[in-house]
C-alpha positions as CSV (number, residue, x, y, z in Angstrom):
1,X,-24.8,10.5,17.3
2,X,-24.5,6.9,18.3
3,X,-21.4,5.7,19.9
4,X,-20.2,2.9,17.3
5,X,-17.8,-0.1,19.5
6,X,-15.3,-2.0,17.5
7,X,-16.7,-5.7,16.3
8,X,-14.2,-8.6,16.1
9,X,-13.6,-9.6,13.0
10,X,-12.1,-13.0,11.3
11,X,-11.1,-13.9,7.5
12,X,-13.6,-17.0,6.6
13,X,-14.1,-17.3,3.0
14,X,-16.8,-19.9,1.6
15,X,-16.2,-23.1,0.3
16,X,-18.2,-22.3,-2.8
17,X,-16.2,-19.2,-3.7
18,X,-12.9,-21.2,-3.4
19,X,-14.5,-24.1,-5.5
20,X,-15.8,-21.2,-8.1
21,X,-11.9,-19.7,-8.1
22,X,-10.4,-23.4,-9.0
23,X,-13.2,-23.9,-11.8
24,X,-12.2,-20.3,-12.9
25,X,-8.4,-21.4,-13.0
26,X,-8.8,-24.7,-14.8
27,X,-10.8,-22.6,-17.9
28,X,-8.2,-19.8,-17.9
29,X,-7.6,-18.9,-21.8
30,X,-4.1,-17.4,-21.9
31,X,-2.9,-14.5,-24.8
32,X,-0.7,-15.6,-27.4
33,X,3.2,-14.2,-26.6
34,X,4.9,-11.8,-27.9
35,X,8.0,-13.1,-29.6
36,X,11.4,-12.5,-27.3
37,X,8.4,-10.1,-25.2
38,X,9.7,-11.3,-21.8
39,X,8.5,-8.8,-19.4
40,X,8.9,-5.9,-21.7
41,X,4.9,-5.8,-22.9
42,X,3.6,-6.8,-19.6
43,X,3.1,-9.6,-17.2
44,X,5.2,-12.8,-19.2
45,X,3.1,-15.6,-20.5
46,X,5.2,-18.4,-19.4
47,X,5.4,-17.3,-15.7
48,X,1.8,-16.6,-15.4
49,X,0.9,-19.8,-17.0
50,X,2.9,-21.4,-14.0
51,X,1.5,-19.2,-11.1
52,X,-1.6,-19.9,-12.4
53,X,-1.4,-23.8,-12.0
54,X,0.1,-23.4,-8.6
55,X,-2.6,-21.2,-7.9
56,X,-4.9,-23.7,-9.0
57,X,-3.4,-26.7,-8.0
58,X,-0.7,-26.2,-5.2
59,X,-1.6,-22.6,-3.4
60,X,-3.0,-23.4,0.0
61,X,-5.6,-20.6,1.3
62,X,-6.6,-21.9,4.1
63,X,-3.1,-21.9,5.7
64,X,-2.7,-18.3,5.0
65,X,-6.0,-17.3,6.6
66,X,-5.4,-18.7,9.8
67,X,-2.3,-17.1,9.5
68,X,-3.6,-13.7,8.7
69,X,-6.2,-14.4,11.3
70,X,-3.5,-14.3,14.1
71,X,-3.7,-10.5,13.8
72,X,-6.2,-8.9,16.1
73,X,-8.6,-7.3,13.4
74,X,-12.1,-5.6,13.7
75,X,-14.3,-3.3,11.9
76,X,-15.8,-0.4,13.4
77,X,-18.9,2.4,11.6
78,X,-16.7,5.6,10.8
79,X,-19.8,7.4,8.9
80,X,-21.4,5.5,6.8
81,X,-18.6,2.5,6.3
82,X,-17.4,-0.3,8.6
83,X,-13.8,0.0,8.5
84,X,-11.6,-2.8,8.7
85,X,-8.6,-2.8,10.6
86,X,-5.8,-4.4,12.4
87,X,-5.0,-3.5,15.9
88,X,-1.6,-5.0,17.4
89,X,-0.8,-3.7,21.0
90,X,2.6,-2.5,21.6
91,X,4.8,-4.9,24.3
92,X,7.1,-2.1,26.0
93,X,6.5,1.0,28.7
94,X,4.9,3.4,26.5
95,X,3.8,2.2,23.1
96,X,3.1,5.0,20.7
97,X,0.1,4.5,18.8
98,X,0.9,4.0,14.8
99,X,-1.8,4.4,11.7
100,X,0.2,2.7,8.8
101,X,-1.3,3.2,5.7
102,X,-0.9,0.9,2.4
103,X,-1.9,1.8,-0.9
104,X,-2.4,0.0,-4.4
105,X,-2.0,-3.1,-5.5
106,X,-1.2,-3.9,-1.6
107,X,-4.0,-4.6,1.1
108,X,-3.0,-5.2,5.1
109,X,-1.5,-8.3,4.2
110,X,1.4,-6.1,3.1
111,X,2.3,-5.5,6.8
112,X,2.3,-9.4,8.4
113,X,5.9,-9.5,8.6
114,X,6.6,-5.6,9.7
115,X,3.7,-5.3,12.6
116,X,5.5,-7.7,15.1
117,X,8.5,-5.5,14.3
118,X,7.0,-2.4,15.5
119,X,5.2,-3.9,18.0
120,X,7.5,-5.9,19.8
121,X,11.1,-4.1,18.7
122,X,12.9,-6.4,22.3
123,X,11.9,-9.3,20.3
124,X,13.7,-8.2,17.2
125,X,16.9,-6.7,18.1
126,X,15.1,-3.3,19.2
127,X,14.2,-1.6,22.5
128,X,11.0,-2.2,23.8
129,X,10.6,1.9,24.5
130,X,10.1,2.0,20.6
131,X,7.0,0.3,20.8
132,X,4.7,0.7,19.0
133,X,1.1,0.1,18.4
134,X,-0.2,-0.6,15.3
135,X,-3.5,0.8,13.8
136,X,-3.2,-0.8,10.5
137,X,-7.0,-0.3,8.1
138,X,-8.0,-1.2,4.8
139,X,-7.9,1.6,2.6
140,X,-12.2,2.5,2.4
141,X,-12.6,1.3,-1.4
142,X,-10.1,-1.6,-0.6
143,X,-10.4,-5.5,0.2
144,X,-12.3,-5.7,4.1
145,X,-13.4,-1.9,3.5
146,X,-14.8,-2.4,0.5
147,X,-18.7,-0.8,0.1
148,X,-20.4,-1.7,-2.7
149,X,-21.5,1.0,-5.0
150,X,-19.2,3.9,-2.9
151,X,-16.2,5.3,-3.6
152,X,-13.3,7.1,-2.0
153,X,-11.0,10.3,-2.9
154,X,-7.9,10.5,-0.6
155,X,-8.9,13.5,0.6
156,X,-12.0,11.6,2.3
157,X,-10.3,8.4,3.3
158,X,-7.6,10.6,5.6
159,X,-11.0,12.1,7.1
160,X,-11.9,8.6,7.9
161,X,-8.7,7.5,9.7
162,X,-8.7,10.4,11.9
163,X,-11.7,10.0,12.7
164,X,-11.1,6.1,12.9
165,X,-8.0,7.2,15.6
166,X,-10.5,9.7,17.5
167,X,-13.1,6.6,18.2
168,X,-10.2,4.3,19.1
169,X,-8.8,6.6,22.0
170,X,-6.2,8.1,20.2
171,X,-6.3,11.8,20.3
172,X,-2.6,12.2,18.8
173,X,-0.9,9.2,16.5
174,X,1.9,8.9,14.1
175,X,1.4,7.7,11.1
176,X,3.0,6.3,8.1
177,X,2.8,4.7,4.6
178,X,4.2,3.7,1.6
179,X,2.3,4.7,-2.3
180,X,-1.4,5.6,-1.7
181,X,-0.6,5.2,2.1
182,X,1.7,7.9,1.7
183,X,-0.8,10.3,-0.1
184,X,-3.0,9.7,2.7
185,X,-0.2,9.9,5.6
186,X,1.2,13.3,3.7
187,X,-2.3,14.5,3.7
188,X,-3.3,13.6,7.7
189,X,0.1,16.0,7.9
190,X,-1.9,18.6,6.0
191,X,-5.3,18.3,6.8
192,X,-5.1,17.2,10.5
193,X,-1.8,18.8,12.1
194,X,-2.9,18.9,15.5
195,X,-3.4,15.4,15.1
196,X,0.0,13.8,14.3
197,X,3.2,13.2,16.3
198,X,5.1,13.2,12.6
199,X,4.4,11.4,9.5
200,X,6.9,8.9,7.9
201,X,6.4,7.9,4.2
202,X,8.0,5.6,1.6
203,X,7.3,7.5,-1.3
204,X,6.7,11.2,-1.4
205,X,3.5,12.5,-2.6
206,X,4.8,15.3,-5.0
207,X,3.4,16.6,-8.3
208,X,4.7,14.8,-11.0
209,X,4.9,17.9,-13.5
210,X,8.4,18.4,-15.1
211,X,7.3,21.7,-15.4
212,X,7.7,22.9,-11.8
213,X,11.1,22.9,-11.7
214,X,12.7,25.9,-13.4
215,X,16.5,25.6,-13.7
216,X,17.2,22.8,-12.0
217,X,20.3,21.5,-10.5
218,X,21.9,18.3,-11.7
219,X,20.7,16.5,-9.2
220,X,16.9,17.3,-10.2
221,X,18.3,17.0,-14.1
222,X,18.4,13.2,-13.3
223,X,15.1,13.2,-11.6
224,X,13.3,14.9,-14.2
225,X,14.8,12.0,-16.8
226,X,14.0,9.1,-14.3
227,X,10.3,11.0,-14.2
228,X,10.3,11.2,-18.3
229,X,10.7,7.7,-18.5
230,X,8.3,7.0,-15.9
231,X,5.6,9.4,-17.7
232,X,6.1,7.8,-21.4
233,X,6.3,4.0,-20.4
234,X,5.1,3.3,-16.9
235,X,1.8,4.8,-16.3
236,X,0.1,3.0,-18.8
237,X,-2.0,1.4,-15.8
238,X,-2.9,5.3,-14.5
239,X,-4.2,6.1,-17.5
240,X,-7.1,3.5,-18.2
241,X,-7.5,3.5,-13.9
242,X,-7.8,7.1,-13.9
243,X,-10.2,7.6,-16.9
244,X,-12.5,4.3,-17.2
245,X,-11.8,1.7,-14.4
246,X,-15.2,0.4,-14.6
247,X,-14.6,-0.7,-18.0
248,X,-11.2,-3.1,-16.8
249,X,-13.0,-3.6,-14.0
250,X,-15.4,-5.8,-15.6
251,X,-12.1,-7.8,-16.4
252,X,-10.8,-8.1,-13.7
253,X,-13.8,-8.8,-11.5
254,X,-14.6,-11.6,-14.0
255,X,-11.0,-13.3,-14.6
256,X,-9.3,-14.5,-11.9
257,X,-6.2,-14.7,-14.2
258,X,-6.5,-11.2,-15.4
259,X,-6.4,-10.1,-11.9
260,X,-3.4,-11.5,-11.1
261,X,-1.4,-10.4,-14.2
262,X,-2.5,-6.7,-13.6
263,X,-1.2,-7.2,-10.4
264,X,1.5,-9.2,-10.4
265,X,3.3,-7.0,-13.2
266,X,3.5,-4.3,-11.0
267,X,5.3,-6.5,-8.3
268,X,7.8,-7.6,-11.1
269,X,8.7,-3.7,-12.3
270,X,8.4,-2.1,-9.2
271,X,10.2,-4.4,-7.0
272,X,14.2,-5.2,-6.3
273,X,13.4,-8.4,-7.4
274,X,15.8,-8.5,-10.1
275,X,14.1,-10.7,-12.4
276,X,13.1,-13.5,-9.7
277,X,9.9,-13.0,-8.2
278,X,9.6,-16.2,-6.6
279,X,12.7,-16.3,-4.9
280,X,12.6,-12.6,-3.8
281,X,8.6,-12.4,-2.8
282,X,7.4,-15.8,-3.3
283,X,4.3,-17.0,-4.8
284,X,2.6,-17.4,-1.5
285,X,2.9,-13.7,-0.7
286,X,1.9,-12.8,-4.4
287,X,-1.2,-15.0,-4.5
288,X,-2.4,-14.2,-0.7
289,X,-2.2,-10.4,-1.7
290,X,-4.3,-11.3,-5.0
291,X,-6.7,-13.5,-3.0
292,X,-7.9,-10.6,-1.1
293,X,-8.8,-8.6,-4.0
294,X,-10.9,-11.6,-5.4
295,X,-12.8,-12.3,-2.6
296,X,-13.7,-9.0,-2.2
297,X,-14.3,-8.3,-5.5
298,X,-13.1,-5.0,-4.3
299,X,-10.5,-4.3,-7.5
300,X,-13.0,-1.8,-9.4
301,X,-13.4,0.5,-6.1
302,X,-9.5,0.3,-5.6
303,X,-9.0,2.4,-8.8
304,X,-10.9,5.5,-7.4
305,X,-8.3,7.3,-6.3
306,X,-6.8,7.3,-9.5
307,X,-9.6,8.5,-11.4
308,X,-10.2,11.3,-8.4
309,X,-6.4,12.4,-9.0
310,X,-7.1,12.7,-12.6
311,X,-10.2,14.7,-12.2
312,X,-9.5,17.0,-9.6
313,X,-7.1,18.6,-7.5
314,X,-3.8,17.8,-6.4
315,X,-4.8,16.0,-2.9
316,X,-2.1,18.0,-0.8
317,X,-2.9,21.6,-2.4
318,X,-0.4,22.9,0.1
319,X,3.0,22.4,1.8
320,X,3.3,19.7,4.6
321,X,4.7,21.6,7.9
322,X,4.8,18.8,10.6
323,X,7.7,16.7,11.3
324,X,8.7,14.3,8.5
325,X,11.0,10.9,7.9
326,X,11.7,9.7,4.4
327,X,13.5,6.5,3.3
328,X,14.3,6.1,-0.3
329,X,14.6,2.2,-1.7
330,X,16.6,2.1,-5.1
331,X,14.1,0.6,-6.8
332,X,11.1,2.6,-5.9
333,X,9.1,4.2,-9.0
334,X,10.2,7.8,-8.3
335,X,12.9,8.9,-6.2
336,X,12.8,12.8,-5.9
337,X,16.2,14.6,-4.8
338,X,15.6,16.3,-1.1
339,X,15.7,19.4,-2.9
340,X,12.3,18.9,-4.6
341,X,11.1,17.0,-1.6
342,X,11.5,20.5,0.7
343,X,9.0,22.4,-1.2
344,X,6.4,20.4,-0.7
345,X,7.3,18.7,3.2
346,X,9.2,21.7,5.2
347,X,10.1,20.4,8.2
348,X,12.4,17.0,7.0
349,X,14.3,16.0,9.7
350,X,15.4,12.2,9.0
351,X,16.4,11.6,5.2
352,X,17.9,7.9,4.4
353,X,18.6,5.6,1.3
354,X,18.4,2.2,1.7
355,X,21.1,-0.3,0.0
356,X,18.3,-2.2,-1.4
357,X,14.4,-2.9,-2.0
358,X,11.5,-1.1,-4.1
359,X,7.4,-0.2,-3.8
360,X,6.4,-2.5,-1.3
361,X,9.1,-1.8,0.9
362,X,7.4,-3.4,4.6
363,X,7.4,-6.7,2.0
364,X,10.7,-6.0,0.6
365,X,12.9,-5.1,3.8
366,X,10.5,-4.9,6.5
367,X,13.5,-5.0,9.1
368,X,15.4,-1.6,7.3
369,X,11.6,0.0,7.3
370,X,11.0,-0.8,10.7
371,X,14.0,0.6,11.9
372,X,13.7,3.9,10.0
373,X,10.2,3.9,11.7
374,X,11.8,3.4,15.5
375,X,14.7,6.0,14.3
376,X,12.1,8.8,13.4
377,X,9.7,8.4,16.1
378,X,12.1,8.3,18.8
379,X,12.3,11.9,19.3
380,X,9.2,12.8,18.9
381,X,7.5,10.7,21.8
């Protein structure tokens, strides 16, 4: 087989698909609102018909693509798909190399403030034996590794980023991630033991049946509620991903607008934001996030894993046995005692809860994640 060598890559999107985007914009047809709805039914109508001017009218692209093209990026052929990824060296004696995994709605982006963290902990109030560095890729399926007209179960895509970490050099890694990227990080854990330092996750990739726990403890009482609630009124999204995403993602593909309030909703509910999105994430961060979703047109092959989950088998069939950090944020969409935790991942040795923050943690409180990152890994060097 053909040796494949990593090509440098760079963000340069056309002229003509930003001047499509604007034209897009400036025809948007908005719902009617729900009387007193707010947030409650969905993305609200007021805010979205303000983030969409400023998308329109005062969001600057081009400055965020030069910024996102200050990350060293490539793509390298891992079977039959370039993979895109970012690839930070670590500034100290004996950086540990790092897979960080994101998941959905996020992309890379997700990891701009957090990556010079990890790489570079002297710089921010770390040790520079932390170091780190960081093998951050786009999920296959997702934004700079999308494929048109292929898809990707979980199972596969952690097959491709050890196999991704074999071509780079790196026999043994650790890894981490946050939603899907914690599927696939929990599953590197299963599949690929030999291959992992550890795994640290952000979110813990259990089954989400109430049925599994007999007699539970009060403790998991409060859990199986929280998961109740999240069952009955937030999976809504699942559902319609999981059983016909091509339908919505004729939407989506199409509607620049409907794109960002699928997305955007889920940064509102799953987010410490309480209630202000701009002032906690910002539009900028929202709307570059978006952007790489629309220019990729990559939103209908990011539902795969969803559909795959529905439709086949749990993707970690069996108990995780290497070493494994968890951090809980307050607002994260399920927060499973340790209790339930341990029968899935059996050899927890960091467990911490975070004051504050939700999903999209490395976004939310990229200096508390980073340091729960350093924290974990230290030992295991």
């Amino acid at each position: 087989m053909a040796e494949h060598k990593p090509v440098p890559f760079q963000l340069r999107v056309e002229d003509a698909v930003l001047d499509d985007l604007r034209q897009r914009l400036s025809r948007v047809r908005l719902p009617d609102d729900v009387p007193g709805g707010g947030w409650k039914f969905g993305a609200e109508r007021a805010y979205m018909e303000s983030l969409i001017a400023y998308w329109r009218d005062g969001y600057d692209w081009r400055k965020h693509e030069a910024a996102f093209n200050r990350f060293r990026q490539f793509r390298l052929r891992v079977r039959d798909i370039d993979l895109h990824y970012i690839h930070e060296e670590g500034k100290g004696p004996a950086p540990l190399p790092l897979l960080i995994s994101h998941g959905w709605p996020g992309s890379v982006y997700e990891f701009h403030k957090i990556i010079p963290m990890l790489t570079d902990p002297a710089a921010h109030g770390g040790d520079a034996r932390d170091a780190f560095t960081v093998i951050a890729p786009s999920l296959p399926g997702y934004t700079f590794s999308h494929v048109p007209g292929r898809r990707f179960a979980l199972e596969e895509i952690a097959d491709l980023f050890a196999e991704l970490m074999t071509q780079l050099g790196y026999p043994r890694f650790a890894a981490q991630g946050g939603d899907w990227g914690a599927f696939v990080t929990s599953r590197l854990g299963y599949a690929h033991p030999d291959r992992v330092h550890g795994i640290h996750v952000n979110l813990l990739a259990i089954r989400r049946d109430p049925k599994l726990l007999e007699n539970p403890s009060s403790e998991e009482k409060v859990f199986l509620e929280q998961l109740s609630h999240f069952l009955k009124e937030e999976t809504g999204y699942q559902w319609i991903q999981g059983t016909k995403p091509q339908t919505l993602a004729f939407a989506l593909t199409d509607s620049p607008a409907g794109l960002a309030a699928w997305l955007v909703e889920k940064f509102y509910t799953w987010t410490d934001c309480k209630g202000d999105l701009d002032g906690y994430l910002g539009r900028d961060t929202m709307l570059t996030d978006i952007m790489l979703y629309w220019v990729t047109g990559s939103i209908g092959s990011s539902f795969w894993p969803y559909y795959v989950r529905m439709h086949g088998p749990w993707p970690i069939p069996d108990v995780v046995k290497v070493p494994t950090g968890y951090i809980e944020f307050p607002k994260e969409i399920l927060r499973p005692p340790r209790s339930v935790a341990e029968r899935m991942y059996t050899d927890i040795r960091r467990w911490t809860r975070a004051d504050q923050g939700g999903h999209f943690a490395a976004l939310e409180q990229p200096n508390v994640l980073a340091h729960e990152i350093r924290e974990f890994f230290r030992p295991l060097r």
